[in-house]
C-alpha positions as CSV (number, residue, x, y, z in Angstrom):
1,X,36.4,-16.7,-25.4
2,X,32.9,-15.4,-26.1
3,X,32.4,-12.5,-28.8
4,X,29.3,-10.8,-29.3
5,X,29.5,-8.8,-32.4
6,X,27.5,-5.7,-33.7
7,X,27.4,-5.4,-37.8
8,X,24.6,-3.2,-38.9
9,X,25.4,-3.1,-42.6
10,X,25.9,-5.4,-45.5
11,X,29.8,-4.0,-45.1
12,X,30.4,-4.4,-42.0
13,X,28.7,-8.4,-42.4
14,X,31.5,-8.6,-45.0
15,X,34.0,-7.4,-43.0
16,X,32.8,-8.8,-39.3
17,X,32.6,-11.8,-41.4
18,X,36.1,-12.1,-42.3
19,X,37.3,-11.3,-38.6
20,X,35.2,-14.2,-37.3
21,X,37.5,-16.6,-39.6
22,X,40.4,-14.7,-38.3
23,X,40.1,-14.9,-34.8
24,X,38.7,-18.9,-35.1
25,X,42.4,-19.4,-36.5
26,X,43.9,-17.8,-33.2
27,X,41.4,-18.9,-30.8
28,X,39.7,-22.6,-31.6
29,X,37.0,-22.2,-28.9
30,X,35.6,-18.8,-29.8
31,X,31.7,-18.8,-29.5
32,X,30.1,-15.9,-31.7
33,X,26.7,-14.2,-30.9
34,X,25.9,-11.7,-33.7
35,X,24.0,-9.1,-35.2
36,X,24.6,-9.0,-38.8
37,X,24.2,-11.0,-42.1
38,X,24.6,-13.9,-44.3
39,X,28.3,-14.0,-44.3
40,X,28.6,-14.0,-40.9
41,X,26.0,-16.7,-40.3
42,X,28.2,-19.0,-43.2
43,X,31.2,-18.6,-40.7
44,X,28.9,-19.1,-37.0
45,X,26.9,-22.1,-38.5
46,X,24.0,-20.2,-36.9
47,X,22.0,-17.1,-37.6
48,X,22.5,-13.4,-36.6
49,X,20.4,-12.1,-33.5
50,X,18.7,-9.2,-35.8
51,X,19.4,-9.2,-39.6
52,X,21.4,-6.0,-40.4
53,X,18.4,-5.3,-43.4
54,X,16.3,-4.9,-40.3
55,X,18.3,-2.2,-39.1
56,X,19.3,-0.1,-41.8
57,X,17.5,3.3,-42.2
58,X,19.5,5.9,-44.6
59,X,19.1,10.0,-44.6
60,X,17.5,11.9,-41.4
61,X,14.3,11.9,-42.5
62,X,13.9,7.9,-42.5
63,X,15.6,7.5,-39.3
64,X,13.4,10.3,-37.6
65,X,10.4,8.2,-39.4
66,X,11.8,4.9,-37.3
67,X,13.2,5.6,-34.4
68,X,11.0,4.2,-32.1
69,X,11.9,0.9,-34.0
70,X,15.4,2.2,-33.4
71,X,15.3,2.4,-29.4
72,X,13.5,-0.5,-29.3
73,X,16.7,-2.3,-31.1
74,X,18.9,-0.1,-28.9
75,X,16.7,-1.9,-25.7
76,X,17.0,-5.3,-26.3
77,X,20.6,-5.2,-27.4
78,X,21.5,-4.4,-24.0
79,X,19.1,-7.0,-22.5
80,X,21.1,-9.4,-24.9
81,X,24.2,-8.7,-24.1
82,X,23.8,-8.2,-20.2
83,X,22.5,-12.6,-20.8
84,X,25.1,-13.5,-22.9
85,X,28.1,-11.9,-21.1
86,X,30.8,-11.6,-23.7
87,X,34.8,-11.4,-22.6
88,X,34.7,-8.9,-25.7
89,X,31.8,-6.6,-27.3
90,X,33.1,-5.9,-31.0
91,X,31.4,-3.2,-32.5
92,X,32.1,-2.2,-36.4
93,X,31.4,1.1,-38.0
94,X,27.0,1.5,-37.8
95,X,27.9,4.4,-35.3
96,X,24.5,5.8,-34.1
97,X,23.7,2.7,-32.5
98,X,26.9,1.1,-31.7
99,X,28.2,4.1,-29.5
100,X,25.4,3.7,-27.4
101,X,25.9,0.3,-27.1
102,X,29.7,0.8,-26.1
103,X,28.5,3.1,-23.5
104,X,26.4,0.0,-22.0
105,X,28.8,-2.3,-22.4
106,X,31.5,-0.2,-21.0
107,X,30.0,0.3,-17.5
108,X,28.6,-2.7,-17.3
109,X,32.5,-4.0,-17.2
110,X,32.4,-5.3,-20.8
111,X,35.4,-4.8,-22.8
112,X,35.3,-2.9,-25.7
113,X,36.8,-2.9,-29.2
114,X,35.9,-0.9,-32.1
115,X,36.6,-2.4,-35.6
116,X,36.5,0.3,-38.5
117,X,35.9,3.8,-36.8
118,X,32.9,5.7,-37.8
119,X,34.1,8.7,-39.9
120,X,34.2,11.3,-37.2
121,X,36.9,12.8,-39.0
122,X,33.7,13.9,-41.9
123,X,31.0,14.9,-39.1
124,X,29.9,14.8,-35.0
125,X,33.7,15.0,-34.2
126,X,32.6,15.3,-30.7
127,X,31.6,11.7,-30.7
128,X,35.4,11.0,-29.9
129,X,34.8,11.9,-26.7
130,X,32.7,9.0,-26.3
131,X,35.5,6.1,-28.2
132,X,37.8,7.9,-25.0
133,X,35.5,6.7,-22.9
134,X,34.2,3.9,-23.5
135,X,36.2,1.6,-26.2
136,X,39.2,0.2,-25.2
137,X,40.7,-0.7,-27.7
138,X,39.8,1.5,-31.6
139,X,41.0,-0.6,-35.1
140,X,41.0,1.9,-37.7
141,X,41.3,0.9,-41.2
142,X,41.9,4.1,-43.6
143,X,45.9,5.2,-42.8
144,X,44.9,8.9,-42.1
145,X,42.3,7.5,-39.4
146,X,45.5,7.0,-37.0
147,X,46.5,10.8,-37.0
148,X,42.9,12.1,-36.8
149,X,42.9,9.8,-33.2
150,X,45.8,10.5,-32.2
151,X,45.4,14.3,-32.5
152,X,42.3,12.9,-30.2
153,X,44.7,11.3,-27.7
154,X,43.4,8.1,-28.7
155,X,45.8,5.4,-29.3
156,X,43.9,3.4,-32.6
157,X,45.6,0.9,-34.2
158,X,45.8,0.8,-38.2
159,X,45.4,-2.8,-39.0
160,X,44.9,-2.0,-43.0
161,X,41.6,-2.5,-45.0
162,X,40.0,-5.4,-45.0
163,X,38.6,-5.2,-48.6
164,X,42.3,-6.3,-49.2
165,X,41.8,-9.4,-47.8
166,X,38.5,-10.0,-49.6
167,X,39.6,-9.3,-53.1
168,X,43.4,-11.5,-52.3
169,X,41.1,-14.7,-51.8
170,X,39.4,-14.2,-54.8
171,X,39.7,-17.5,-57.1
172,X,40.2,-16.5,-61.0
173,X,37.0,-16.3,-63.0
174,X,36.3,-16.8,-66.6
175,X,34.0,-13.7,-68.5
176,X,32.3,-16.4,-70.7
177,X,31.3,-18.9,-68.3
178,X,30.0,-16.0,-65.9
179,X,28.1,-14.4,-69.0
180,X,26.7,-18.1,-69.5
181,X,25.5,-18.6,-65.9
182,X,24.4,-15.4,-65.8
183,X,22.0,-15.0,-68.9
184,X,24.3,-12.8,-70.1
185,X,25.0,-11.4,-73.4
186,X,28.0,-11.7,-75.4
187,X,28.2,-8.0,-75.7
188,X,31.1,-6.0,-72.9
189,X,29.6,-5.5,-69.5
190,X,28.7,-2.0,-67.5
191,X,28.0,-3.1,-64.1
192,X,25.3,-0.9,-62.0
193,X,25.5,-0.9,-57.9
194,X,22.9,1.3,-56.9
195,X,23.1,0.7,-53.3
196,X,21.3,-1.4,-50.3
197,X,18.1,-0.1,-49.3
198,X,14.9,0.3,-51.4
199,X,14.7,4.1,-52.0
200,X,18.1,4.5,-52.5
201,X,18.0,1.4,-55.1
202,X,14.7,2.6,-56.9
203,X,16.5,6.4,-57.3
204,X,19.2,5.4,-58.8
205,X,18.5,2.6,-61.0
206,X,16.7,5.1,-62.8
207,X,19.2,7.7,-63.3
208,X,22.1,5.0,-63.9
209,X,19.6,3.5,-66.9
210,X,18.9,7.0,-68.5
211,X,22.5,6.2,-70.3
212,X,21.2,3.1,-72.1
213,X,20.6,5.1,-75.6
214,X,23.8,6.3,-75.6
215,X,25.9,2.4,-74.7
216,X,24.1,0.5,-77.1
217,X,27.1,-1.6,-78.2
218,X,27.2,-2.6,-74.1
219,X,24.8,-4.4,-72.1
220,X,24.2,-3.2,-68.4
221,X,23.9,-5.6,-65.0
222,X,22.5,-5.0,-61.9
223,X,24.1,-6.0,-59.0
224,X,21.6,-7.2,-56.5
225,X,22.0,-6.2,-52.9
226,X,21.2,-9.5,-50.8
227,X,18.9,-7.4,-48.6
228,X,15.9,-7.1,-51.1
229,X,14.2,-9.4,-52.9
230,X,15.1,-10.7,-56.7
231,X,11.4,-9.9,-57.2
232,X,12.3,-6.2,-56.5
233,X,14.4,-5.5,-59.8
234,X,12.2,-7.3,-62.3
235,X,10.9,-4.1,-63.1
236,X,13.9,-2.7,-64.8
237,X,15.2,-6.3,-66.6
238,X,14.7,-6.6,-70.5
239,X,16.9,-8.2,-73.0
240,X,20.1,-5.7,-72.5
241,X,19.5,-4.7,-68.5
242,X,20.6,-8.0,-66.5
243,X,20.5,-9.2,-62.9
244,X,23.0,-10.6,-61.2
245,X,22.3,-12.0,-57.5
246,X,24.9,-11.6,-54.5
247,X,27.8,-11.6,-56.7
248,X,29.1,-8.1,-56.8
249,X,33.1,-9.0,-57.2
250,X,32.4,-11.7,-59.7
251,X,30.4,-9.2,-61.8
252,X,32.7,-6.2,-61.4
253,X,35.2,-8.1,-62.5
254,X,33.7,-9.4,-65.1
255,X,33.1,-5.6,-66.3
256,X,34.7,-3.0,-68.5
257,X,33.5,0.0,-66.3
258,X,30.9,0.5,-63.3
259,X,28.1,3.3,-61.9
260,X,28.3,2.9,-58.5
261,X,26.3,4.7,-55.3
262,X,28.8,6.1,-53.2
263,X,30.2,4.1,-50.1
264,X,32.3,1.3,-49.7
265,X,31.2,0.2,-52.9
266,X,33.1,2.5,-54.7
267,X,36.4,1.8,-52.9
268,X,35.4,-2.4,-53.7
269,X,35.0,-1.5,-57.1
270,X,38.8,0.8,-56.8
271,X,40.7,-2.1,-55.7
272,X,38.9,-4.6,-58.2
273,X,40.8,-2.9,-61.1
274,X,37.5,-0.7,-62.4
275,X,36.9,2.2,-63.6
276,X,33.8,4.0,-62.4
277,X,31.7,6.7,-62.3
278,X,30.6,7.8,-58.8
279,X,27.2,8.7,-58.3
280,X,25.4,10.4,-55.1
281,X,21.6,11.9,-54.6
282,X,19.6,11.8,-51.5
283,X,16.9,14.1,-50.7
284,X,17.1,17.6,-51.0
285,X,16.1,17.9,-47.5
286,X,18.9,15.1,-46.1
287,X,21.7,16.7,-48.4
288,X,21.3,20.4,-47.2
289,X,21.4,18.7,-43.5
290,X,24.0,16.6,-44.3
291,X,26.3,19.7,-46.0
292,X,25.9,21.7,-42.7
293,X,27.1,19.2,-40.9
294,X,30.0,17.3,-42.9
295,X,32.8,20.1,-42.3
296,X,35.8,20.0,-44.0
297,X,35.5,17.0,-46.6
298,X,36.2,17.7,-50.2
299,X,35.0,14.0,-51.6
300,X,32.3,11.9,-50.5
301,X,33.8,8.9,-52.3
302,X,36.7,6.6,-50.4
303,X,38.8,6.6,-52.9
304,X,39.0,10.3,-53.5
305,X,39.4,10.6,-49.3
306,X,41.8,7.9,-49.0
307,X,44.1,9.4,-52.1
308,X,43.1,13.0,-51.0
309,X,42.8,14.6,-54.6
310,X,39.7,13.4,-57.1
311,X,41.0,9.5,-59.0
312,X,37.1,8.8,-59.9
313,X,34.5,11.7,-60.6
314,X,32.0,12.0,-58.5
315,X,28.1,13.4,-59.8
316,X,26.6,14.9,-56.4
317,X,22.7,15.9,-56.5
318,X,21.7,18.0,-59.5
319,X,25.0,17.2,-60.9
320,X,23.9,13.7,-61.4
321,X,21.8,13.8,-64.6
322,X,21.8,11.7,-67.8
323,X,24.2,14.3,-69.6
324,X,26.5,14.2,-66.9
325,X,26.5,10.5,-66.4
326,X,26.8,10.2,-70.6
327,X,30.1,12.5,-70.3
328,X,31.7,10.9,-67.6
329,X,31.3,7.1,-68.7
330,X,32.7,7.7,-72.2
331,X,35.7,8.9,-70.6
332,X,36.3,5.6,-68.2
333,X,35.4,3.2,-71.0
334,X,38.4,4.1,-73.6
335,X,41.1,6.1,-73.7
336,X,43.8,8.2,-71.5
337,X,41.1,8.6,-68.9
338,X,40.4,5.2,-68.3
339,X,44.6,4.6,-67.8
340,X,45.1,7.1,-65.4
341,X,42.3,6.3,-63.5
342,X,43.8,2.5,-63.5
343,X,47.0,4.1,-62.3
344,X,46.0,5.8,-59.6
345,X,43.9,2.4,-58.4
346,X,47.4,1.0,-58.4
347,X,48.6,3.5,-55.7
348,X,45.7,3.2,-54.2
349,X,46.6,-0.2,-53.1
350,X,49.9,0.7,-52.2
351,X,48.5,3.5,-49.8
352,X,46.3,0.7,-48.1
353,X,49.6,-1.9,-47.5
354,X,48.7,-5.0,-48.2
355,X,46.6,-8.5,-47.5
356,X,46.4,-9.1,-43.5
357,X,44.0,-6.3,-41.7
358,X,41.6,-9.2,-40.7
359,X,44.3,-11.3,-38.8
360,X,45.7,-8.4,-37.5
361,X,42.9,-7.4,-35.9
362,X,42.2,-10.4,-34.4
363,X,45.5,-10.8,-33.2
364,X,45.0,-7.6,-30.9
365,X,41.5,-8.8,-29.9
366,X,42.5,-12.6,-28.8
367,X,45.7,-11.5,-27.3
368,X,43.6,-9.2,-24.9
């Protein structure tokens, strides 16, 4: 069969990227046509239509600033995918543009699947209306997600969380030999993920470094995002600040506690086995939109959704500050703190089942 796939995120490239090598187990003739990243273009043998870095714009402000950029995208996907004729459009999470793609694709007589929802359960809960009417078949991945759907009368399958299957296939990795491949010190590692995209990088590399006075007996990494450039994070490397390139898990793990942006990275980071701090600012303009229009949500991070009470803190706007991020790193680095928090990871991976979400969702996919 012929897939065309729609990843608009360095998550969703992991995670579209895994469900290409499930569904190449169940169906040996599968041809791929994709937008998304390098992980996905490893399993295709071939690169993506557009580069998901080439389609990410974060806050309202940016995406008001590019959106003729955007329905220009939005154009030529549909011109693509009215040439290629897929037997199945796949569409994960990146929800502005993919809904409007399923609507295409939908009444152009395309079927439809939806592989990890957009969380419509946080904000624009009216956009279920348009997974009724235009996805055929919606693979939810957070175990509350079936409940919010089916309170929808949508019928979504949970096939687990992928990140599962990710972190299962890991091989085992010596701290020494990374430190030595790595430039690393000898001293214990805090590992810093500030995020994707360049203004969200630049704002909070520079709030995660204000701890350095305070950690001197550490040495801090940067985990770089594959989307910009090694060149970009020169600027804050000196003899105790380290960059690591497009090896995220190997570093976490590696790690005796993490800063993290919020998103999927702080659930990756969860189900690594490290404790983290959870950090969150956008502009002041974007977060007072974004409040009045998130109802209901008490957590911004995953884990804290997925557990439904607060496992990792989370410093929100002005509550992110150097004080603040001080207080909060002590308490994951030694002590009780740090073993309840690596408790609660434990149930956290009980709550999500177990390895298998990617070859379960293919399974409903190739089966049709």
């Amino acid at each position: 069969m012929k897939y065309y796939i729609i990843a608009g995120e360095a998550s969703g490239d992991l995670h579209a990227s895994n469900l290409m090598k499930s569904i190449l187990k169940k169906d040996a003739e599968a041809e791929f046509r994709f937008w998304g990243g390098d992980l996905m273009t490893q399993v295709a043998g071939f690169g993506p239509v557009k580069h998901y870095r080439d389609l990410a714009f974060m806050g309202f402000l940016e995406v008001a600033k590019n959106l003729r950029t955007i329905l220009k995208n939005i154009r030529f996907c549909k011109e693509d995918l009215a040439n290629y004729q897929p037997d199945v459009l796949i569409l994960v999470d990146y929800p502005g543009f993919n809904l409007r793609i399923a609507e295409f694709a939908k009444t152009s007589g395309m079927k439809v699947v939806y592989y990890i929802s957009p969380q419509l359960w946080a904000w624009k809960e009216g956009r279920v209306e348009k997974i009724k009417k235009f996805v055929d078949e919606m693979l939810v991945i957070l175990p509350f997600e079936k409940e919010f759907y089916r309170k929808h009368q949508v019928d979504a399958h949970f096939v687990g969380h992928p990140l599962l299957d990710a972190i299962s296939d890991l091989p085992s990795i010596d701290i020494r030999q990374f430190q030595s491949e790595n430039q690393l010190n000898g001293k214990e590692i805090i590992a810093l993920l500030p995020g994707s995209r360049e203004q969200e990088v630049t704002k909070m590399l520079e709030l995660m470094l204000s701890v350095r006075p305070f950690f001197k007996e550490y040495q801090f990494a940067i985990a770089g995002a594959p989307s910009l450039p090694k060149d970009f994070y020169q600027k804050y490397v000196d003899e105790n600040v380290h960059f690591v390139s497009n090896k995220t898990y190997d570093l976490l793990r590696c790690s005796k506690a993490a800063l993290v942006t919020s998103g999927t990275a702080t659930l990756e980071t969860a189900l690594l086995n490290i404790p983290e701090v959870v950090c969150y600012r956008s502009s002041r303009i974007s977060y007072e939109i974004g409040k009045r229009v998130v109802k209901n949500i008490k957590y911004i991070s995953l884990v804290n959704l997925i557990m439904d009470r607060e496992v990792v803190t989370e410093l929100i706007q002005n509550e992110l500050n150097t004080e603040n991020l001080v207080k909060e790193l002590k308490l994951v680095l030694e002590g009780e703190p740090r073993q309840k928090m690596l408790n609660d990871f434990e149930l956290l991976r009980e709550k999500l089942g177990g390895k298998g979400a990617s070859d379960h969702a293919a399974h409903l996919i190739v089966k049709g």
